[in-house]
C-alpha atoms as one frame of an Amber mdcrd trajectory, in Angstrom:
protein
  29.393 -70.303  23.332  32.139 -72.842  23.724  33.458 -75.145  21.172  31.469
 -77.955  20.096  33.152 -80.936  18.451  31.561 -84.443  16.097  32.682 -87.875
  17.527  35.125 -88.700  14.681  33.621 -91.000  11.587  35.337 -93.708  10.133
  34.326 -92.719   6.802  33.939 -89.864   4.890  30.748 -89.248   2.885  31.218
 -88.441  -0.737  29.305 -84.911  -2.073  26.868 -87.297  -3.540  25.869 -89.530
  -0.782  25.719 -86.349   2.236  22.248 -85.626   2.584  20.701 -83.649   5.062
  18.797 -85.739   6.846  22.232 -87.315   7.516  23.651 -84.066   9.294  22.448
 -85.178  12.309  24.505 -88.164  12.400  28.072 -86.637  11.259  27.567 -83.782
  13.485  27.172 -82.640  17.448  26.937 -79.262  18.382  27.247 -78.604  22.107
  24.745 -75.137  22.437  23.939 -73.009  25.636  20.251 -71.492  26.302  21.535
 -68.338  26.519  21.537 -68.098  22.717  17.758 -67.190  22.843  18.579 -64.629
  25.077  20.694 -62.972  22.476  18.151 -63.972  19.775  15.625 -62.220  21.619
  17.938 -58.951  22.060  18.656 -58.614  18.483  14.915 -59.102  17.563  13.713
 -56.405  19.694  16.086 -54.297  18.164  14.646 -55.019  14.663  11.078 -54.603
  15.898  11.553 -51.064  17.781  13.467 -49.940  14.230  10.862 -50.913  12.428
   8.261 -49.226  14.498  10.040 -46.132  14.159  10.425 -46.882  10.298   6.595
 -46.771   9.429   5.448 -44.443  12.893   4.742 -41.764  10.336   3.049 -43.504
   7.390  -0.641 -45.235   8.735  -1.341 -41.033   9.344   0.497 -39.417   6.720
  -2.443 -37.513   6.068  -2.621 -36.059  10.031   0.796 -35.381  10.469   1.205
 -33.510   6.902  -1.504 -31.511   8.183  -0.585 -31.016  12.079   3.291 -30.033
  10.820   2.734 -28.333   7.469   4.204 -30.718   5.630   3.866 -31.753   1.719
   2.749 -35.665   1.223   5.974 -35.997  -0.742   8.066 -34.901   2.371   6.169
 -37.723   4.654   6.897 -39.946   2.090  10.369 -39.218   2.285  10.711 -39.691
   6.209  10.031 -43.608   4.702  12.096 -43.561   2.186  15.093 -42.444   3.882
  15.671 -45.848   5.656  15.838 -47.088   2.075  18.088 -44.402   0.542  20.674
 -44.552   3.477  20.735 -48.377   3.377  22.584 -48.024  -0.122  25.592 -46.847
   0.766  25.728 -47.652   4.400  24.189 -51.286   4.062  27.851 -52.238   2.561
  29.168 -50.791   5.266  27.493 -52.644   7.354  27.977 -55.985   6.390  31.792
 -55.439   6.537  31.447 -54.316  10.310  29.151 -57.310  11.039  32.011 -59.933
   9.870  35.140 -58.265  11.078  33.610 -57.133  14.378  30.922 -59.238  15.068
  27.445 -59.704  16.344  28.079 -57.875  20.158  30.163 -54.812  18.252  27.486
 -54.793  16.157  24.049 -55.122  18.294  25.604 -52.360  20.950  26.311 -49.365
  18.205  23.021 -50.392  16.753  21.167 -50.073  19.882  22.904 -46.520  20.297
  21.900 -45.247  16.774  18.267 -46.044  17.743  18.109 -44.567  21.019  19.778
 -41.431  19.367  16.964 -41.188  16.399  14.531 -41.327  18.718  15.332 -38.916
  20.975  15.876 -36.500  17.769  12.629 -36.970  16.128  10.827 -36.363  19.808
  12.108 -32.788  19.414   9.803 -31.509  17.163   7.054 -32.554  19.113   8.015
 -30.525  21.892   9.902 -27.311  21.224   8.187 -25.275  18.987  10.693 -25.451
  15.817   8.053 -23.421  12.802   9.818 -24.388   9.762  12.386 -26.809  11.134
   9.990 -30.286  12.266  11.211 -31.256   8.658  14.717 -31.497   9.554  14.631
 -33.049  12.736  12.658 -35.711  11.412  14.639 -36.180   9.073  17.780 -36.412
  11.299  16.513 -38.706  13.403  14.940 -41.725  10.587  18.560 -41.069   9.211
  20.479 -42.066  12.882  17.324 -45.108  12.738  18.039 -45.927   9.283  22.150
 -46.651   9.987  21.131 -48.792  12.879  18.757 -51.108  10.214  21.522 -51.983
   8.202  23.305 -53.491  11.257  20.354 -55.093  13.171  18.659 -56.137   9.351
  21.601 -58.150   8.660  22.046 -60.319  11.547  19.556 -62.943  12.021  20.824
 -65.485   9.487  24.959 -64.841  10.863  23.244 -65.080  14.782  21.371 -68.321
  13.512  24.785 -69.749  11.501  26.691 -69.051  14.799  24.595 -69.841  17.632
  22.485 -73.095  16.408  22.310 -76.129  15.394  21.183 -77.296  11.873  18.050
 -78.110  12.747  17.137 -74.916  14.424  18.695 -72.253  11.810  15.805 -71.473
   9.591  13.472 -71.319  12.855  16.172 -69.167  14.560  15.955 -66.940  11.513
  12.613 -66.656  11.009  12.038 -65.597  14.797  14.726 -62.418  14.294  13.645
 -61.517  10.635   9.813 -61.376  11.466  10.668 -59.211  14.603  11.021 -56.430
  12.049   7.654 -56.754  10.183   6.104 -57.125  13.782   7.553 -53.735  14.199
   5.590 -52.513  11.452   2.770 -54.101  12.460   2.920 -52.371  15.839   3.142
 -49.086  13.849   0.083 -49.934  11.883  -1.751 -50.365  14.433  -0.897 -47.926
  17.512  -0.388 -44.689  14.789  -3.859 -44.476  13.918  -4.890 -45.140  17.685
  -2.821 -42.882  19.182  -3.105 -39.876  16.251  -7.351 -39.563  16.244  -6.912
 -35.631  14.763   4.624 -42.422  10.755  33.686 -56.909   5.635  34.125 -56.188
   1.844  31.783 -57.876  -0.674  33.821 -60.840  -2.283  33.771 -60.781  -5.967
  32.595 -64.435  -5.804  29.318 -62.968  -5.073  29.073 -61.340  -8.248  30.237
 -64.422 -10.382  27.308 -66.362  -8.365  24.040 -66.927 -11.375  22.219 -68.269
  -8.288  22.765 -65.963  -6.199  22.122 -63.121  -8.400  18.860 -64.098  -9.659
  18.339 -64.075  -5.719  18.869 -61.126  -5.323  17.555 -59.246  -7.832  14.175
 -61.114  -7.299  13.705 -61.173  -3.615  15.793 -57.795  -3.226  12.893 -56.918
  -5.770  10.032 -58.170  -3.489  11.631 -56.591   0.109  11.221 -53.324  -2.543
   7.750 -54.178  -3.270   6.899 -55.035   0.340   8.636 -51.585   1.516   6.525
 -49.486  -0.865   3.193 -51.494  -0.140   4.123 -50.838   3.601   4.627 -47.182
   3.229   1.813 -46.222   0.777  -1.037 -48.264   1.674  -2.934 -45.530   4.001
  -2.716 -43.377   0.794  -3.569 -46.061  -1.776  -6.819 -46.442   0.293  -8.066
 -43.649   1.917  -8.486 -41.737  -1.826 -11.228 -44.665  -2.283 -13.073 -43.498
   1.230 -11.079 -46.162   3.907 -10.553 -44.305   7.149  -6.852 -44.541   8.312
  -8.137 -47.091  11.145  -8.938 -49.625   8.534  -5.766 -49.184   6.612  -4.315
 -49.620   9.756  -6.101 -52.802  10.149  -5.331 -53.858   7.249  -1.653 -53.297
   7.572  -1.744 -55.049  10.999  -3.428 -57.746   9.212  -0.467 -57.547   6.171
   2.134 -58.396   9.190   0.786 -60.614  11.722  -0.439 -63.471   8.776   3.140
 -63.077   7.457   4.767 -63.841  10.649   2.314 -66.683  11.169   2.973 -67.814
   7.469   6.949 -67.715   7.920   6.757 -69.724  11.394   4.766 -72.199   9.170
   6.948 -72.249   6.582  10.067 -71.868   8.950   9.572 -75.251  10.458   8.567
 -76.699   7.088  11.414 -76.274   5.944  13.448 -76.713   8.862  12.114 -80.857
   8.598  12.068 -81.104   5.111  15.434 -78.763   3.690  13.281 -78.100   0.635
  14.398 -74.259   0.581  13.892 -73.810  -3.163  10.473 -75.338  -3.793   8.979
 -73.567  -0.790  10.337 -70.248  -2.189   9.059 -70.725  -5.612   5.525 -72.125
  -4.347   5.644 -68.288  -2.246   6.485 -66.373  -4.698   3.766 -67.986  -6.516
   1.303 -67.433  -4.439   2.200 -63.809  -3.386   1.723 -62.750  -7.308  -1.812
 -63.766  -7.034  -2.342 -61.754  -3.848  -0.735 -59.042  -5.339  -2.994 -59.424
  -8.516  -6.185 -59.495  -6.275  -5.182 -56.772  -4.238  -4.751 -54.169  -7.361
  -7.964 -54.913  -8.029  -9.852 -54.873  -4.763  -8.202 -51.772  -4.009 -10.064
 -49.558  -6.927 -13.517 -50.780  -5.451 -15.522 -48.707  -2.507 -17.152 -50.350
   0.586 -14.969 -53.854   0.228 -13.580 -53.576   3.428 -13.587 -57.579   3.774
 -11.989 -58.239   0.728  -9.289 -55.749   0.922  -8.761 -56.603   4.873  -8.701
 -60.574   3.455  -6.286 -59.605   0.487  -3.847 -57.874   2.640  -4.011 -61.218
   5.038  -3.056 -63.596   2.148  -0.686 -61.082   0.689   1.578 -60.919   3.768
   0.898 -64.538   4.369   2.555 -65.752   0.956   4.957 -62.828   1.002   6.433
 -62.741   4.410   6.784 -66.306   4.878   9.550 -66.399   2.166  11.358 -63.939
   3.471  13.494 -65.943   5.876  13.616 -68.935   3.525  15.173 -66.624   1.045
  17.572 -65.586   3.738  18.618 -68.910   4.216  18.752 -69.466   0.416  21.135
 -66.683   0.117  23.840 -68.247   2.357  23.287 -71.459   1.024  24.183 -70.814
  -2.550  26.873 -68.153  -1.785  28.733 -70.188   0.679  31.599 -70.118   2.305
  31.036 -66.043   2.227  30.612 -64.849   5.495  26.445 -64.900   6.230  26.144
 -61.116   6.585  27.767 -60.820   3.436  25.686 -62.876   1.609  22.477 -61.444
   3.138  23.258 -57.751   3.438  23.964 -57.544  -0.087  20.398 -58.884  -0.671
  19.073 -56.581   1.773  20.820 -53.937  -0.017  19.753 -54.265  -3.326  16.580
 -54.837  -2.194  16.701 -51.313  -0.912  17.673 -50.034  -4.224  14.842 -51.374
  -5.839  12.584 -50.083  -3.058  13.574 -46.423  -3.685  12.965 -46.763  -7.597
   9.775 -48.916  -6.979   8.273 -46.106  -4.465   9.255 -43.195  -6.724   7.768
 -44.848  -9.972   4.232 -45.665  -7.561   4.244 -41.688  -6.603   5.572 -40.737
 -10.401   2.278 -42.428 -11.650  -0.112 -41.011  -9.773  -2.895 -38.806 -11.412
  -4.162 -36.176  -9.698  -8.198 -35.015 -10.338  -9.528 -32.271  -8.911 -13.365
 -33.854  -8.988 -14.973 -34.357  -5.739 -14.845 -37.805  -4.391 -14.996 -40.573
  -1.645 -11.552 -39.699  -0.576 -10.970 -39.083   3.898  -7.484 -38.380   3.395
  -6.807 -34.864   4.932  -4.476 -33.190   2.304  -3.445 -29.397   2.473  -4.766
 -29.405  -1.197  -8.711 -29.463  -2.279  -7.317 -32.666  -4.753  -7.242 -36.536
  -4.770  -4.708 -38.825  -6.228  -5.416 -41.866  -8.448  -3.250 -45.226  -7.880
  -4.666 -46.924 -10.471  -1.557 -47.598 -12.369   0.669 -47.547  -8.778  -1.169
 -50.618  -7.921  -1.068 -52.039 -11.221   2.644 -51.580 -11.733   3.122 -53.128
  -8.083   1.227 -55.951  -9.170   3.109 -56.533 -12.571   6.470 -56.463 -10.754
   5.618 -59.395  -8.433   4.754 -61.422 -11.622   7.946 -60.599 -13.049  10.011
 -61.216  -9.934   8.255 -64.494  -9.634   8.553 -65.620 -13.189  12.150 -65.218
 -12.960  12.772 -66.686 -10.066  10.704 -69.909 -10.742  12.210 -70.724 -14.092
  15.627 -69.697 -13.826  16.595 -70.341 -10.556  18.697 -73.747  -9.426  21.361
 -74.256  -6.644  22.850 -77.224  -4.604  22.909 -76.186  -0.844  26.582 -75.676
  -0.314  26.441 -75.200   2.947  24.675 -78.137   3.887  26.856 -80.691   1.441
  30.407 -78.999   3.316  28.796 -79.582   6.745  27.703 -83.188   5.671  30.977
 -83.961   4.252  32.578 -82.526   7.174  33.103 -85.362  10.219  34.876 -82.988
  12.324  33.860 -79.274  13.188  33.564 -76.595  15.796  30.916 -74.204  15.815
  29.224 -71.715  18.239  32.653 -71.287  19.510  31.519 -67.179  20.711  34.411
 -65.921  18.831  32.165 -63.638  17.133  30.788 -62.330  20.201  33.986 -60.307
  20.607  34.633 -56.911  19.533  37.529 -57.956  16.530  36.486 -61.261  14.762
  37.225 -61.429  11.827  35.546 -64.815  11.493  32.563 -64.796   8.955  32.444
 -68.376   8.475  32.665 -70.936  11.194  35.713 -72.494  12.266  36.078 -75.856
  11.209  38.272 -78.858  11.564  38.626 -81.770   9.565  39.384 -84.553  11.276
């Protein structure tokens, strides 16, 4: 993308008078169309890892059975993506910056095509007492190529578009990964009838920390929700179909909601009160769904539930991405947003271990249609109910306590000369995380 430049301005806004809905005027970006190309590239990428993700968890039940496997090792072919995300997900976002987004997007490609081909061996060659491994190779290879393709929308959307098209930008790669899931909740249970360095500023940030810890804390909730809903359900007599359905349902209202909310907010800039309306309204759906979920026969309301709960949920997801760089700026964007990511992924392993920690299991006979090894049936009772109590606490937080100007947007709006999009990033080397800019 070549270097775009502002007519010069014979005045300078002050912080207080750059609003903006005055970007527009202060600002001219010259953009190509193949920037949707590359947009569409990197959000394939996120949807095929997040297919591969969740493949195994709408029939946890089937494949424990078909490769004499324990529930808890199923679960961990999820929770791997999470677990590796810790310690590579820093990595990550320091390769992003100081190599860029085509560095990036090619080794991540690689590590996907390499996972997959390793967890395809087991289905073939007759391994007895090794399928565990394999699979277990492979999510790892898939879970190192997340951390680079999970990061990248809102640095792809800083560097390749305008103002007015970031959030939108964003929204389109970030959903591409719960489409992914959605995919996998829905072909699974078709298909299987019989799963740079971290600036210190970041730290010193009381914005950007609450942030983090809130909506790191609802990616966690999401993740677990994702991974354990065929076995939340099919204890209370759901076939794996309908919690298929209902996970397919879970993704494709959240992608509707964040378009919606993507181009909200795109018009109106109101980041923060969009966020805190979301998180608002996901609590309830959580709420709702911890109860629905106990009941038998309620297929509507649980497949309605599920609907409104990735409708509320999902649509904040790129806002808070957005959020992230706007309070943490000038650090590079996959800084600011891998380190949510990657708390997020801490919380996600402790949130999924405390759900599968509080499970009871009775040995009474029951509606249950999951196909365990053992004649038993686990209770989520208090799973669902902790699940439901985090949102609310997450949300709380984040509604009273959090406040932040949008840094970004005042330096761009006080800025009357700039370049941006130049492509430097595109190159194997940059060190760039942060536009270049000029003043004039």
């Amino acid at each position: 993308m070549s270097e775009a430049s502002a007519s010069d301005s014979s005045e300078t806004p002050t912080p207080e008078s750059a609003e903006p809905s005055a970007l527009s005027g202060l600002t001219r970006y010259q953009t190509y169309k193949r920037r949707w190309f590359f947009l569409g590239v990197v959000s394939l990428l996120n949807c095929s890892n997040a297919m591969l993700w969740l493949s195994f968890a709408p029939v946890a039940d089937k494949i424990s059975d078909y490769f004499q496997l324990s529930m808890i090792e199923i679960n961990w072919l999820s929770l791997i993506y999470l677990v590796i995300s810790i310690p590579f997900g820093i990595i990550a976002t320091w390769f992003l910056d100081s190599f860029g987004l085509r560095c990036s997007t090619i080794l991540c490609a690689w590590l996907n095509a390499t996972g997959s081909v390793i967890r395809v061996i087991p289905c073939i060659v007759s391994l007895k007492n090794y399928h565990f491994i394999f699979f277990m190779i492979g999510q790892s290879f898939c879970a190192v190529a997340q951390v680079l393709v999970i990061f990248s929308p809102a640095k792809l959307a800083a560097l390749w578009f305008p103002e007015h098209q970031r959030a939108t930008a964003n929204m389109i790669a970030t959903m591409s990964n719960p489409l992914g899931v959605l995919l996998a909740n829905v072909g699974s249970p078709v298909i299987v009838k019989t799963e740079e360095d971290i600036p210190l500023m970041l730290l010193r940030n009381k914005a950007y920390i609450i942030l983090a810890l809130c909506f790191g804390g609802g990616i966690g909730v999401f993740t677990a929700f994702s991974a354990l809903l065929e076995q939340i359900l099919c204890v209370k007599g759901y076939s794996n179909e309908f919690s298929g359905l209902c996970g397919a349902l879970f993704i494709l209202f959240g992608i509707i909601g964040a378009l919606v909310l993507g181009l909200y907010v795109d018009r109106t800039k109101q980041f923060t009160e969009a966020t805190k309306v979301g998180f608002c309204l996901t609590t309830l759906a959580a709420i709702a769904f911890a109860v629905v979920s106990q009941f038998q026969k309620q297929m509507v309301l649980i497949a309605v539930v599920s609907s409104l709960f990735g409708f509320f949920g999902f649509s904040i997801c790129p806002i808070s991405f957005e959020l992230a760089v706007e309070c943490s700026y000038p650090v590079g964007e996959g800084a600011s947003t891998g380190l949510v990511f990657v708390i997020g992924q801490i919380e996600g392993v402790i949130i999924m271990v405390l759900l599968q920690a509080l499970t009871i299991q009775r040995s009474a006979p029951g509606p249950s249609t999951c196909q365990l090894q053992a004649d038993t049936t686990l209770d989520w009772t208090n799973s669902v109910l902790l699940l439901a109590g985090l949102t609310c606490i997450y949300s709380c937080i984040f509604v009273v306590f959090f406040r932040t100007p949008y840094k970004r947007l005042l330096a761009e709006g006080n800025s009357t000369y700039r370049t941006h999009g130049t492509g430097k990033d595109e190159e194997c080397g940059s060190s760039a995380s942060v536009p270049d800019m000029l003043q004039s």
